[in-house]
C-alpha positions in Angstrom: 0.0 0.0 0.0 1.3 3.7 -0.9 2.4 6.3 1.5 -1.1 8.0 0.2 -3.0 5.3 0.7 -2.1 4.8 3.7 -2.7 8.2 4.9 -6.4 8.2 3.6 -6.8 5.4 5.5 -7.8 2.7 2.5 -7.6 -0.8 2.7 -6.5 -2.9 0.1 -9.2 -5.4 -1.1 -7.6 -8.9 -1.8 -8.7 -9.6 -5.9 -8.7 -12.4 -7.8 -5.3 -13.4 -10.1 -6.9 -15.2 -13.0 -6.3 -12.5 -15.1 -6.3 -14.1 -19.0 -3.4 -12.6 -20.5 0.1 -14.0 -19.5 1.5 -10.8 -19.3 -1.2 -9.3 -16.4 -0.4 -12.5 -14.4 3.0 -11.9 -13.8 1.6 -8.1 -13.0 1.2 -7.2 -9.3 -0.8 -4.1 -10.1 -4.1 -3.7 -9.2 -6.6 -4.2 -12.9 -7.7 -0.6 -13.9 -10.6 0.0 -16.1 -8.4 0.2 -19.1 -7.0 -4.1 -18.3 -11.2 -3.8 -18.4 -11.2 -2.3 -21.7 -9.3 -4.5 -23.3 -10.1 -7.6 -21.6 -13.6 -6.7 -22.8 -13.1 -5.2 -26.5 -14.6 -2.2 -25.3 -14.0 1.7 -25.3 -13.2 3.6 -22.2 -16.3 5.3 -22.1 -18.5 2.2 -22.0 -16.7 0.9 -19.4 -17.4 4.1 -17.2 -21.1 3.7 -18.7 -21.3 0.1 -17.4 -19.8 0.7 -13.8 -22.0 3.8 -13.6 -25.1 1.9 -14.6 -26.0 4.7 -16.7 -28.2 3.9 -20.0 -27.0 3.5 -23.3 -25.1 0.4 -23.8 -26.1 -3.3 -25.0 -27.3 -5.9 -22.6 -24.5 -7.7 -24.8 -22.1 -5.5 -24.1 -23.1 -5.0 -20.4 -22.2 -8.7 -19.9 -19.0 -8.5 -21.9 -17.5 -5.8 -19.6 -18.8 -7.4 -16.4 -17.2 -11.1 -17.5 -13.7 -9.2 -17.7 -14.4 -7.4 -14.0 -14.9 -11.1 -12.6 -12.1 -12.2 -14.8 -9.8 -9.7 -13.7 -11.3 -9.5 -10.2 -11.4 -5.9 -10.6 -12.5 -3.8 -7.4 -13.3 -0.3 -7.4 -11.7 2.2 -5.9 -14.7 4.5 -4.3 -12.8 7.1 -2.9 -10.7 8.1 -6.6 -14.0 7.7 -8.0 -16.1 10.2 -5.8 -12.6 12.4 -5.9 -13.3 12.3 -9.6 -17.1 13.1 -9.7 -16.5 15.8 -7.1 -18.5 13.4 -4.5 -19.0 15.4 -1.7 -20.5 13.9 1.9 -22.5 16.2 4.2 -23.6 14.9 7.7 -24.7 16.1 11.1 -24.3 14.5 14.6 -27.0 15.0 17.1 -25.2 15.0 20.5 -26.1 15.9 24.2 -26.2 19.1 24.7 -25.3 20.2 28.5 -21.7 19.9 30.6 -21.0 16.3 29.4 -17.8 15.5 29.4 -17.9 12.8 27.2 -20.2 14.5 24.6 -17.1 17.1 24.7 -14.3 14.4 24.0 -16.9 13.1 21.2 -16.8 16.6 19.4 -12.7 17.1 20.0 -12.5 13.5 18.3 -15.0 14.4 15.2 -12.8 18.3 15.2 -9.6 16.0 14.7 -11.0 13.7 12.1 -12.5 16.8 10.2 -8.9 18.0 10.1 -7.4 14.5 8.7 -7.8 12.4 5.9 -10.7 10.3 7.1 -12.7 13.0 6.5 -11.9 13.8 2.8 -14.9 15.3 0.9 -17.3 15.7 4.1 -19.2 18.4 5.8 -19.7 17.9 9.4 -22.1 19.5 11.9 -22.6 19.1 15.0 -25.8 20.0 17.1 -26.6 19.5 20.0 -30.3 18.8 22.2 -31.5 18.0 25.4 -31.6 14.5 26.4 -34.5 14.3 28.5 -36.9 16.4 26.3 -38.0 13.8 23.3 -39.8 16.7 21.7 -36.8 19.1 21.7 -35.1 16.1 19.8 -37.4 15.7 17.4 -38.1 19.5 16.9 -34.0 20.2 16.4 -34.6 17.1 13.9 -37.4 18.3 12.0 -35.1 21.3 11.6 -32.6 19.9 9.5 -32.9 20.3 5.7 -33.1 17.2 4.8 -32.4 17.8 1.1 -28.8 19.2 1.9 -28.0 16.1 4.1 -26.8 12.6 3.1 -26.6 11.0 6.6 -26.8 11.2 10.7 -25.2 9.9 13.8 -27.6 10.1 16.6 -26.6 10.1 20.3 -30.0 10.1 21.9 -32.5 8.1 24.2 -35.2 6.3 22.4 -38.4 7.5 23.1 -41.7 6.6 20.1 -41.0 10.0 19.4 -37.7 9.5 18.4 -38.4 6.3 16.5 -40.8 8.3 14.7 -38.7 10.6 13.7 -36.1 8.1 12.3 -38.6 7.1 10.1 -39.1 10.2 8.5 -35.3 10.8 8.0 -35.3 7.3 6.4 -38.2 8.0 4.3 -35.8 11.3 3.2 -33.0 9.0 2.0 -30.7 9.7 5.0 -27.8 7.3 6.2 -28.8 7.1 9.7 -26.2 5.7 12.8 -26.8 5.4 16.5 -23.8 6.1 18.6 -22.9 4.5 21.9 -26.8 4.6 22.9 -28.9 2.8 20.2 -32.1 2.5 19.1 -32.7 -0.7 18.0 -36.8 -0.7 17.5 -36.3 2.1 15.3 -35.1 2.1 11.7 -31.5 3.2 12.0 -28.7 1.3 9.5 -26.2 0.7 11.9 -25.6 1.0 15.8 -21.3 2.0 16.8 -20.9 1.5 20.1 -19.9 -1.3 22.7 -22.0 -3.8 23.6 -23.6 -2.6 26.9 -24.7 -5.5 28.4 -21.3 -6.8 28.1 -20.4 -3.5 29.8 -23.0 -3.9 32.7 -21.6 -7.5 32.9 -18.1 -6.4 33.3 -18.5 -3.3 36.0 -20.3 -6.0 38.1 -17.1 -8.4 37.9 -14.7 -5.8 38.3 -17.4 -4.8 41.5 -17.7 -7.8 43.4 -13.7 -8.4 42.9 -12.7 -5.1 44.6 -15.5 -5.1 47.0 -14.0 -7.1 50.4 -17.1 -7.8 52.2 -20.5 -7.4 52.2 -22.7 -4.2 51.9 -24.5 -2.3 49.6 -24.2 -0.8 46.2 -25.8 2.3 44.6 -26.4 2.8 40.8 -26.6 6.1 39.5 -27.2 7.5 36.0 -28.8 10.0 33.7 -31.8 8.7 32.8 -33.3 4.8 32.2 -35.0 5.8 28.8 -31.3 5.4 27.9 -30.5 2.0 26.2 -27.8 2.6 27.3 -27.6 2.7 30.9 -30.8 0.2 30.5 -28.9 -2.3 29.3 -25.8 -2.0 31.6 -28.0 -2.3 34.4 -29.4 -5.4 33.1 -25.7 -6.8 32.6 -24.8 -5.2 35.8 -27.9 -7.0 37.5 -27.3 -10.4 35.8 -23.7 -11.0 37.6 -24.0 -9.6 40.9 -27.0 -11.7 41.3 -24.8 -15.0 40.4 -22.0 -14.6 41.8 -21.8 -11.9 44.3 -25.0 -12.5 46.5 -23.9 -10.8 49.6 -24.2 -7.7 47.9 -27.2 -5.6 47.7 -27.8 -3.7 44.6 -30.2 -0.3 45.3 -32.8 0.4 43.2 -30.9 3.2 40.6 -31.0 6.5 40.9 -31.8 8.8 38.0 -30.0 12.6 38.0 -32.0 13.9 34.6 -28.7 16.0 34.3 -29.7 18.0 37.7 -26.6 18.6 39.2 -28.5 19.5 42.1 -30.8 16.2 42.1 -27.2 14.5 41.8 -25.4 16.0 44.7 -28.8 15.7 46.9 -29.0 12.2 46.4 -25.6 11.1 46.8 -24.9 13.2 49.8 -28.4 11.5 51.6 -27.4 7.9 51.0 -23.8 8.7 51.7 -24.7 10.0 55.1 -27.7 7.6 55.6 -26.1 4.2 54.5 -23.6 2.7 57.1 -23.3 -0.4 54.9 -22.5 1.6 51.4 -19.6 -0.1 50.1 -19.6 0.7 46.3 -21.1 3.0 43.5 -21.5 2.3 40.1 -21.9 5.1 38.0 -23.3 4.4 34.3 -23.9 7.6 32.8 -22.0 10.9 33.0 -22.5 13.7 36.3 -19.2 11.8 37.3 -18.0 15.9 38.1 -20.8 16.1 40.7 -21.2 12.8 42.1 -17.2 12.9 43.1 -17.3 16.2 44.8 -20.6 15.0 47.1 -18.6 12.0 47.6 -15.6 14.4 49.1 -17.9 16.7 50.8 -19.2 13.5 52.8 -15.7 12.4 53.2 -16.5 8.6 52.5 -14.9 8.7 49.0 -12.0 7.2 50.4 -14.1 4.0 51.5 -16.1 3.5 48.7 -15.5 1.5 45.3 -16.2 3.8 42.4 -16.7 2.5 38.9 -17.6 5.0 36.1 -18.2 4.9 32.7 -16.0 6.7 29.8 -12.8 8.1 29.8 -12.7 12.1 30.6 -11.2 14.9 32.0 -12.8 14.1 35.4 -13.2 10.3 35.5 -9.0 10.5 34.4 -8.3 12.8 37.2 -10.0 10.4 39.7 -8.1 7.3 38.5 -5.0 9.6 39.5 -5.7 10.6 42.6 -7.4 6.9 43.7 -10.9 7.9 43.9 -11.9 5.4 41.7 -11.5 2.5 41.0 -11.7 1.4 37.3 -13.4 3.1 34.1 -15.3 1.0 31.4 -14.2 3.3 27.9 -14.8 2.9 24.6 -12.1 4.5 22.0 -13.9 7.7 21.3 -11.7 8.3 18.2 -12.5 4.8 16.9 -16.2 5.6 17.4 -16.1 9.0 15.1 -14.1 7.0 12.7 -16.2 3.9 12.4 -19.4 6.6 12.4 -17.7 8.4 9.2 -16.6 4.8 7.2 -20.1 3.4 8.1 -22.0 6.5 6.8 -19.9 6.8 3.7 -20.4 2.9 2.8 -24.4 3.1 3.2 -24.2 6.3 1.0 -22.5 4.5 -1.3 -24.0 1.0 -1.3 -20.9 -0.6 0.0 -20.5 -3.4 2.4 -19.3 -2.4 5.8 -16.7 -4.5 7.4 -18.4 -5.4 10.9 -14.8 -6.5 12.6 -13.4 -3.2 11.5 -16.3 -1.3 12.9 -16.5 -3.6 15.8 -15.9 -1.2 19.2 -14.5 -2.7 21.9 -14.7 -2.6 26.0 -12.1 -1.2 27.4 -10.9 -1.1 31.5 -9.4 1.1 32.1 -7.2 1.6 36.0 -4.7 3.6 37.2 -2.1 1.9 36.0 -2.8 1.4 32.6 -3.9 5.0 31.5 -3.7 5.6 28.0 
């Protein structure tokens, strides 16, 4: 692969090497449309006609030039030929709006890929909504002009509001990808995120390992209409149950992005529950959970694990306030988001391990 290549981020696609001319099998080029040309007995211009699908050519002829793309095992190189047509991609990601953290390092890592290769021939935009209002969502979606638009990431609860709303942007033509929260009822293409179950699954592990006796655990998050945080309590649920029975896992707690809510709650059960021995934190608010949890001066005591990897949640892996993280690679997810988006536009296959986002842990020690 080229220096170029390389830096555009393309993947050679293994091809077939039963080309019919002794000369192109001793070749280690990749076939172009003019070994298609001449493997077919055809002009230039009807092979372009022919991988275009436009009108104008001979069923004959149609199966002449695709016999010498088998033969040749020609595969097309999508990104020259958008280059060439001037192929332009325009999309918009729908993130929370509010003092996440993680919704930040999710706009940093789609600011870096805008200023790389990956993003090549794209438009980005970024706007941003309130989680807990389903009609805000849908209003800042209705919003968009559709017709200047070829595809979305969404970052959002589902509500039947939201599903609805899919529908329409499907109906439109749009590309459309959940990110790290998905909505799987609805019509999306493609979900990019871990699997959050699996995520649940593993804070509970990591739970019951550092917790040395028996007690109680508090979950806190955002909001349940999350799929999110739904699922990782499920996960979370599943394996303290089975193999950690002398712990009790509290009903969760919901902050709706209320800092105040947050602290309130944290500092009650902090100073009302003698037998608190852990939290488990599976949304964001991480800022003011930790700073309740120093004001009551039993951070110390306490097993912390948080979701995503930020400003705050590093900082508190420093300074030993807690415990372990569960990340995902933000800068894989903005990357995946951008190939899968680009391969739906263009009617391409997407390559599921390569898109395939994986659970992290994250501890002190190991800090990226």
């Amino acid at each position: 692969m080229t220096a170029p290549a390389r830096a555009r981020g393309l993947i050679d696609v293994p091809h077939s090497c039963a080309y019919s001319r002794v000369k192109r099998r001793a070749s280690l080029s990749r076939p172009t449309v003019h070994d298609i040309a001449r493997e077919a007995g055809v002009s230039l211009a009807t092979v372009d006609r022919v991988l275009n699908a436009r009108p104008g050519v001979r069923e004959k002829t149609i199966a002449k030039v695709h016999a010498a793309v088998e033969r040749l095992g020609y595969v097309r190189d999508t990104y020259a030929a958008n280059l060439a047509r001037q192929r332009q991609y325009r999309f918009v990601f729908i993130l929370p709006e509010g003092p996440s953290q993680f919704a930040q390092t999710i706009k940093s890592a789609l600011q870096e890929a805008y200023a790389s290769h990956i993003a090549d021939r794209t438009l980005l935009k970024v706007v941003r909504v309130p989680q807990q209002d389903p009609h805000a969502i849908v209003a800042a979606l209705q919003s968009l002009n559709v017709d200047r638009l070829d595809g979305i990431a969404l970052m959002v609860p589902e509500t039947p509001q939201v599903r609805d709303a899919v529908s329409r942007l499907k109906d439109a033509g749009l590309a459309v990808v959940t990110l790290v929260s998905d909505l799987p009822n609805s019509r999306r293409d493609y979900f990019i995120g871990v699997n959050s179950v699996a995520a649940g699954r593993t804070a509970a592990l990591l739970m019951g390992r550092f917790v040395r006796s028996g007690g109680e655990i508090l979950v806190v998050t955002n909001s349940m209409r999350s799929r999110d945080s739904l699922e990782r309590r499920l996960g979370f649920d599943d394996v303290m149950s089975r193999d950690f029975s002398d712990l009790v896992v509290l009903p969760s707690i919901e902050a709706y992005d209320d800092p105040a809510r947050m602290e309130r709650v944290i500092t009650e059960v902090a100073s009302g529950r003698e037998r608190l021995v852990g939290i488990y934190s599976m949304g964001s608010g991480n800022s003011t959970l930790l700073a309740a949890l120093r004001r009551s001066g039993r951070l110390g005591e306490l097993i912390v694990i948080a979701h995503e990897l930020t400003p705050t949640t590093r900082q508190a892996l420093l300074e030993n306030e807690i415990a372990a993280v569960i990340a995902q690679n933000v800068g894989h997810l903005v990357r995946s988001a951008l190939r899968v988006l680009r391969n739906i536009c263009d009617d391409l296959p997407i390559f599921e391990a390569q898109e395939r986002v994986r659970i992290e842990i994250v501890l002190r020690e190991n800090l990226p």
